[in-house]
C-alpha positions in Angstrom: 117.6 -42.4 -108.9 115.9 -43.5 -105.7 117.8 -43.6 -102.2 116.7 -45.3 -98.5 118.4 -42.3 -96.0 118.6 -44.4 -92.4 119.3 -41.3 -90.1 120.0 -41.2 -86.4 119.4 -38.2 -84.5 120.9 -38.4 -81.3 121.6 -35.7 -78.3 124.4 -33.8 -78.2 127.3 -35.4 -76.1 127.5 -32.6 -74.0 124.1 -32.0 -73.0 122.6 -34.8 -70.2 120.1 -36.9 -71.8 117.4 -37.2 -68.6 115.5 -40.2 -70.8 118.8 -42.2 -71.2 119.4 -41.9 -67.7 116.2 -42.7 -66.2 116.5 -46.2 -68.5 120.1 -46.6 -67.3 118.9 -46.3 -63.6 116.1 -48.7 -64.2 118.6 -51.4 -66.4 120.8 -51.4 -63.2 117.8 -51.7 -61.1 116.4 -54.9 -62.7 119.6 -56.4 -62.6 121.6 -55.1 -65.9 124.3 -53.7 -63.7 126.6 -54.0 -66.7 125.0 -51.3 -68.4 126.0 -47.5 -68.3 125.1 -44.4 -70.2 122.3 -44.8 -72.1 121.1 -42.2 -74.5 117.8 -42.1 -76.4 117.5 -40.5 -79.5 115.3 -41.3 -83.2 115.9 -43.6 -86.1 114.1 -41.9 -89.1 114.3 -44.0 -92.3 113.0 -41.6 -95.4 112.6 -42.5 -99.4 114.3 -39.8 -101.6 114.5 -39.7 -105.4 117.5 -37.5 -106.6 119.6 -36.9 -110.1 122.5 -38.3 -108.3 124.0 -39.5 -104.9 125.7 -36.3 -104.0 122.3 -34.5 -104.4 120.5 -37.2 -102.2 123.2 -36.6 -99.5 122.9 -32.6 -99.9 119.2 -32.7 -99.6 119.2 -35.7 -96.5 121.3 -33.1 -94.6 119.5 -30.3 -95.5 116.1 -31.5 -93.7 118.3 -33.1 -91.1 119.2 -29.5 -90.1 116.1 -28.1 -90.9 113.8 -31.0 -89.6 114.5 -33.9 -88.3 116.8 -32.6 -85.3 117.7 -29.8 -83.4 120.7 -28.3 -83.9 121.2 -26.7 -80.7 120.3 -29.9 -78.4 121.1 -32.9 -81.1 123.2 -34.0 -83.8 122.8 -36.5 -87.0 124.3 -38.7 -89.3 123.3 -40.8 -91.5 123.8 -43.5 -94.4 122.1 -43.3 -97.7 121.7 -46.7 -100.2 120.6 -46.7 -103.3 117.6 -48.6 -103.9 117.8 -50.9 -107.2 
């Protein structure tokens, strides 16, 4: 079986995110004052072939935590579709 993983790796809540607040500042300076908290973070889409869906999901998290982020500074999640 062959899956699409869309993942989103995105900073952690707690920590400041300097890039989304520079493009907040700049938002509100061109006139976006509507706009607050920004955060930046990665869209990663990735193929996977896998016996089954639980597997797929096991391995996606797997190089999510080994790869893809940063577990001290980010955080992931992701949605995994089954390609036909």
């Amino acid at each position: 079986m062959k899956f699409i993983a869309e993942i989103n790796v995105m900073p952690l809540k707690a920590l400041l995110d300097p890039q989304g607040k520079a493009v907040t500042q700049s938002m509100q300076n061109i006139g976006f004052n509507e706009v607050s908290n920004v955060r930046i973070g990665k869209h990663i889409t990735l193929e996977i072939e896998a016996t089954s869906k639980e597997v797929a999901m096991e391995r996606v998290t797997e190089a999510g935590n080994k790869i893809l982020s940063n577990p001290i500074m980010e955080g992931f999640d992701y949605t995994l579709t089954e390609i036909k």
